[in-house]
SEKOL-498192 format. One record per residue (C-alpha): residue in one letter; y, x, z. Coordinates in steps of 0.05 Angstrom, whole numbers, plus 5000, padded with zeros to 4 digits. Layout:
<rs>
AYXZ...
</rs>
This chain:
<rs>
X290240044272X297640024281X302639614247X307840144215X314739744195X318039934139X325639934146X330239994089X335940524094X343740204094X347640524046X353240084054X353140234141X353640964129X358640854072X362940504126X362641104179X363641614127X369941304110X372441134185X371341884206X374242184146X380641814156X380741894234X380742694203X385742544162X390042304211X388942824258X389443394201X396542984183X399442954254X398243654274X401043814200X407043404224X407243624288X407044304261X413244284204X416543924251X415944454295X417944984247X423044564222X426244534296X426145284307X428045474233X434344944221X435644674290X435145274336X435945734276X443946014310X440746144371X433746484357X437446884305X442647104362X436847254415X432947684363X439848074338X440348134412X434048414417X436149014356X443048934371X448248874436X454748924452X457349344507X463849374535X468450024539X473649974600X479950304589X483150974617X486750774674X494951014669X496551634699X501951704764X507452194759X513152354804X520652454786X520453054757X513952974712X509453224773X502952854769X500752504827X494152004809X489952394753X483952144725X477952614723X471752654683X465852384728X458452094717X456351354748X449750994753X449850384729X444549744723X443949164682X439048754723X437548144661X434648884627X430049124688X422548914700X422249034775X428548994810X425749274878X421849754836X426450024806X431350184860X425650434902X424750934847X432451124846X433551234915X427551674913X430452074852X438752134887X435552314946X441151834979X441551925061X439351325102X446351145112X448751035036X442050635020X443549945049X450849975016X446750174947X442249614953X448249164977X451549364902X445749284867X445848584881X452948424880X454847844832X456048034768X457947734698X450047594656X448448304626X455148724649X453149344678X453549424764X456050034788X451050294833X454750974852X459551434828X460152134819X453352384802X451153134816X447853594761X441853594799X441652764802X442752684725X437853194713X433052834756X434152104727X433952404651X426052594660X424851934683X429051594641X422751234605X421650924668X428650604686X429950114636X435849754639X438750384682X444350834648X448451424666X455851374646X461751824634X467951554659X474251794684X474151734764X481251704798X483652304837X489652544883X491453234884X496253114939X491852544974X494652595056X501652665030X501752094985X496551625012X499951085047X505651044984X500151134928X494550784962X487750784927X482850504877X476450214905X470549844870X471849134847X468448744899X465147954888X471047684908X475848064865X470547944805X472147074817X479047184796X479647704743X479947694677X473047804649X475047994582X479948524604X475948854662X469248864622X466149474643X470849724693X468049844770X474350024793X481149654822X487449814852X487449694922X492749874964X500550184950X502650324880X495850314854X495649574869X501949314859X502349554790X494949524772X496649034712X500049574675X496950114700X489249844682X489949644600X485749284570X477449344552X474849474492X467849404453X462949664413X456249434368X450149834378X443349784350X437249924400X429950004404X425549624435X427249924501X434049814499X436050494479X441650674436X441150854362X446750824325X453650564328X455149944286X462749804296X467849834357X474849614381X477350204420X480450004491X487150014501X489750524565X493750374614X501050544621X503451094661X507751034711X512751464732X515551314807X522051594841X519552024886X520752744887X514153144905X516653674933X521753284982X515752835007X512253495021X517753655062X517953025097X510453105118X510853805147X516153695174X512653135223X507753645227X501453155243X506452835299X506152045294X511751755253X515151705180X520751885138X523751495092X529451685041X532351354994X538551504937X543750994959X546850904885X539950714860X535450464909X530951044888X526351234937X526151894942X520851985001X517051465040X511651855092X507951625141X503652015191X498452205207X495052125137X488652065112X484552295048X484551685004X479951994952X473751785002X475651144983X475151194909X468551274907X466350924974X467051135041X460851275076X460850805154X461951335191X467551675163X471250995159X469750825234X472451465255X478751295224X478550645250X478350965318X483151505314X487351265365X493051595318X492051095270X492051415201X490550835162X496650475182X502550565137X507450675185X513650645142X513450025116X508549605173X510649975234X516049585277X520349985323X525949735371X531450085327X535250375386X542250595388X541250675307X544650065302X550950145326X554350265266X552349695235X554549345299X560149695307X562249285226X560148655260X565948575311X570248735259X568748265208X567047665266X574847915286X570648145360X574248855357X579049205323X578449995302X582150205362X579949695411X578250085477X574649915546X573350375601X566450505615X563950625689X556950695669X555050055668X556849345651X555848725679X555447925656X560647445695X556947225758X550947705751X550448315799X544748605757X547949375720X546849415655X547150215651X549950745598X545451315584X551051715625X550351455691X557251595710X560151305650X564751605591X570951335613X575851095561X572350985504X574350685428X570250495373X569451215335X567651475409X563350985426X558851215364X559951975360X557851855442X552251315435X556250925487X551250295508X557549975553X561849905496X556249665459X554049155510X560948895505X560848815437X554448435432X556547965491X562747745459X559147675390X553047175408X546447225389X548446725322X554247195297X549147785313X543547485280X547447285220X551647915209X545248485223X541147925167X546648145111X543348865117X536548665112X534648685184X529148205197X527048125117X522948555064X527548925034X523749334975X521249164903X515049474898X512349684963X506449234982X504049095038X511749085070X512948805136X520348455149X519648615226X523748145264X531847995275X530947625340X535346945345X535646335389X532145945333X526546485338X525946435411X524545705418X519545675363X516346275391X516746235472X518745575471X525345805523X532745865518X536646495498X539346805556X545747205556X541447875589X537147955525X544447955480X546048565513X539048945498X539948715425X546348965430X543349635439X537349585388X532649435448X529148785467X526148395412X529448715359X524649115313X525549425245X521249885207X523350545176X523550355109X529049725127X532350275171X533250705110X535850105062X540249885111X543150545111X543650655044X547749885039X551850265099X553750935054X555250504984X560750135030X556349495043X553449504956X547149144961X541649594911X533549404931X529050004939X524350184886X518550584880X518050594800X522250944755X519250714686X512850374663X510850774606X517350854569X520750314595X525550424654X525649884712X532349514715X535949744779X538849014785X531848614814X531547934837X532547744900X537148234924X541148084982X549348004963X553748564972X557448635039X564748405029X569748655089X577048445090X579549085102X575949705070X578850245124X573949955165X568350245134X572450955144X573450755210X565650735213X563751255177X568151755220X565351555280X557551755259X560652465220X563052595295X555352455309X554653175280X561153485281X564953195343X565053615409X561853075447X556752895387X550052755400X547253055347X553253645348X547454175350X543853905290X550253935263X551654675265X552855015198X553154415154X555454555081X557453875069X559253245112X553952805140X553952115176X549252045219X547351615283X541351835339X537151285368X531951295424X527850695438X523750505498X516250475487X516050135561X522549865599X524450205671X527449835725X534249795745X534450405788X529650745747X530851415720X527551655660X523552335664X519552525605X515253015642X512552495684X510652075641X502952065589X505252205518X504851605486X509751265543X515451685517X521351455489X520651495412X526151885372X530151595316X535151785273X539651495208X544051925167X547751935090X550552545059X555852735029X560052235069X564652145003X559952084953X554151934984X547052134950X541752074998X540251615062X534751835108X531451425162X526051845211X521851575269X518151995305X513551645361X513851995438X518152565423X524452335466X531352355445X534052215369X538752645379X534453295372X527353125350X528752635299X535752935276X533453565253X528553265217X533352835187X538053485165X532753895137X531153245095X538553175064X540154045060X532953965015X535553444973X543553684967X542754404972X536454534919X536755274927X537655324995X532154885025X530654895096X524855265123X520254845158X518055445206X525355515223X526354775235X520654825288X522555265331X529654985328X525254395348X521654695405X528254935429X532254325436X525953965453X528254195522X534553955525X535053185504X541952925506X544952215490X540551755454
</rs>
């Protein structure tokens, strides 16, 4: 029989135990109590500003409203840049679930062609400011917002918006002076303001449009608007309204650049005129054009590459970059030279055998007229275009005195206020030539500059001002494109204007100026057939300059030549020689003698601007055209 032990229980044992685990419990129920307040008292009191700002965000947001952009108006109150109602798609990627989803579904619902959907993906991505809307594309159909509203459930963070989308009612005629609005690309976005562009896609880019684009843009606005949980709009809890733009009225005149551009009729070259008493622009064309609305919105790749190709170049502003040896153009201004460097006097003569030559060089330097004009003065030498007189004149000048004197018109600088994107061409000197060839200045290449030839080039904008500094008797007044901003007119005296043109004996400019009316009214004229029937006196001067230079005993023939190897046709005038109230610069590329091409052009311009009711007829002026097309004479 087995032995069963009796064994006391131990109160005290489990006492101990009990007590151990209830406080371990304790413990544990008191740190995760702690851990817990803590907790709440962390997200209540410490992070109470920002959870309270991420759940108003979450009811409430704040969207920006960009402002109307200023309207463009000519002269007269003729509007030129409108602003019309338009619908863009828009994305605010921090609000969309699926990125890649999501634009899958939207190309699917624009129906966009293959070519427009890398670009669209390309601005869908494009850096952008945390929760600012991206401009995916502008200019919605009925059909597209129709589509995107039945789906609308399943594009969150996708909106349509109503905004005003720039247009130009006159876009060829005025796109190289207007230029354009484009969308604000990443690299614009770095250095603008973000508070004033909130919500705006859009940017000046080229012309007026970007040169004034501070006044013309305004400034943003805001408003407070409660959503649902899908980001939809409710109601409207408070806004600051965005300020507009300024409008801008310019100095052109509408109908006169109208002129100006059928008048070229699609031919390769510009007109530029310009009110000397002002520096008011008048007309500034360049052409061929192009439509800049395509660019407002985004032009598709292969529009823009067939502009790019067009061997015409339409994108290239040729008034104000193009850079043309200025031809016999410059003989006026010349002409003032000798007299002020003492070189000449108003009825210095030399007799001209159709050429001249340097001391010791057997090389002919040739006159237009082969067998020379005979005895010629100053006032001949310019109604005639005589290059030996000329040639004379530059040798005993010099390249410096040449240099220095054509610089106090403006040659070789950017002359204008507000045009951007001006080139200042090139006033050759010795100076330029070593830094640029590293050679000497040889006498040879005096005597081409002498003739506006060489390395000498100007564009037709400088050709203009200087012109206009020519009819106000040598006043210096910078071109201007803008009339006022808003109310406020712009100041005709603007920095950096070149100083007024002082000569010690004002008959000189007489002198001057009756040598260039003979241009048009003198028997032997060049221009004497452009100046038939003229109601008023006109200066003038006819200018030809070679696109490629002939040899010595070369002969120039039009007819044998490709197009674009032809001579280009230039021409300066002012009107009426005592008062006068217009200066007009035209360059017309390949079309041969100044004297007829470009002349015409040039008198249509000024009986346009000086004879309102009696405006020239721009069928007329082309067959008066295709007439003396025929019969080039002088240069």
């Amino acid at each position: 029989m087995l032995k069963r032990s009796n064994t006391l229980k131990n109160s005290e044992q489990e006492l101990r135990i009990f007590r151990v685990r209830a406080l371990l419990a304790v413990l544990v129920v008191l740190t995760l109590s702690s851990l817990l307040m803590g907790r709440l008292v962390y997200l209540q009191v410490v992070q109470h500003d920002l959870y309270s700002t991420r759940s108003e965000n979450n009811r409430v947001r704040v969207e920006p409203l960009p402002p109307n952009r200023g309207l463009i108006y000519d002269r007269n109150g003729v509007l030129l840049a409108e602003n019309r109602p338009t619908y863009n798609l828009t994305i605010v990627r921090e609000r969309v679930d699926d990125l890649d989803e999501t634009l899958a579904l939207l190309i699917e619902l624009l129906e966009l062609p293959e070519e427009e959907i890398e670009a669209f993906n390309i601005r869908s991505r494009q850096r952008q400011r945390p929760f600012q809307p991206a401009l995916l594309t502008s200019d919605l159909s009925e059909d597209q917002i129709a589509r995107l509203a039945v789906n609308r459930h399943r594009l969150p963070g996708v909106e349509v918006e109503a905004q005003p989308l720039r247009f130009y009612p006159d876009a060829e005629i005025m796109a190289h002076t207007l230029g354009y609005v484009g969308r604000i690309n990443a690299e614009e976005m770095k250095t603008l303001d973000a508070g004033r562009y909130a919500g705006t896609h859009f940017i000046g880019k080229t012309g007026i449009e970007r040169f004034y684009e501070e006044a013309l843009h305004g400034q943003a606005g805001l408003r407070k608007v409660e959503t649902n949980a899908r980001g939809r709009v409710l109601r409207e809890l408070g806004r600051t309204d965005p300020v507009p733009g300024e409008n801008l009225t310019l100095t052109l005149d509408k109908s006169l650049q109208t002129l100006a551009y059928e008048l070229l009729d699609g031919r390769r070259g510009s007109i530029v005129a310009i009110a000397p008493a002002t520096g008011e622009i008048l007309a500034m064309v360049s052409t061929p054009g192009f439509d800049s609305n395509q660019f407002v919105t985004g032009i598709d790749v292969a529009s823009y590459r067939d502009l790019q190709q067009d061997l015409d170049l339409p994108l290239f502003n040729r008034a104000t970059r193009g850079r043309y040896p200025p031809g016999s153009t410059i003989k006026p201004f010349l002409a003032l030279a000798g007299l002020v460097e003492g070189v000449i006097t108003p009825d210095s003569t030399i007799n001209d055998p159709g050429y001249y030559q340097l001391p010791n060089d057997s090389r002919r330097y040739r006159n237009w007229l082969r067998w020379g004009h005979g005895r010629v003065d100053l006032e001949r030498a310019l109604a005639v275009s005589n290059n030996t007189y000329f040639y004379t004149l530059a040798h005993d000048l010099g390249i410096d005195d040449l240099h220095d004197q054509m610089s106090n018109f403006g040659f070789g600088q950017r002359v204008a206020h507000d045009v951007q994107g001006e080139s200042g061409a090139l006033m050759p000197s010795r100076d330029w030539k070593r830094g640029r060839f590293n050679q000497p200045w040889y006498p040879g290449e005096t005597l081409s500059v002498g003739i506006g030839q060489g390395y000498w080039q100007v564009t037709p904008l400088q050709l203009a001002s200087a012109t206009a500094t020519l009819a106000n008797r040598g006043h210096w007044v910078k071109p201007r494109l803008a009339h006022k901003i808003g109310d406020t007119p712009v100041a005709q005296d603007l920095p950096d204007s070149l100083d007024d043109i002082q000569l010690t004996n004002d008959s000189w400019w007489d002198r001057v100026f009756s040598g260039m009316e003979k241009v048009l009214s003198g028997s032997e004229g060049t221009a004497r057939r452009t100046g038939v029937g003229l109601e008023y006196r006109m200066g003038g001067k006819s200018g030809t300059a070679q696109v490629f230079s002939l040899g010595q005993d070369q002969r120039y023939n039009a007819d044998e030549l490709e197009e674009r190897l032809r001579d280009h046709a230039l021409f300066i005038g002012f009107a009426p020689l005592e008062d006068p109230q217009i200066a007009v610069s035209v360059i017309v590329e390949n079309a041969g003698g100044g004297s007829t091409h470009a002349a015409h052009l040039a008198r249509a311009m000024t009986d346009a601007w000086l004879l309102e009711d009696d405006a020239p007829d721009v069928e007329e002026v082309r067959e008066v055209l295709e007439e003396d097309d025929a019969n080039v004479e002088g240069n």
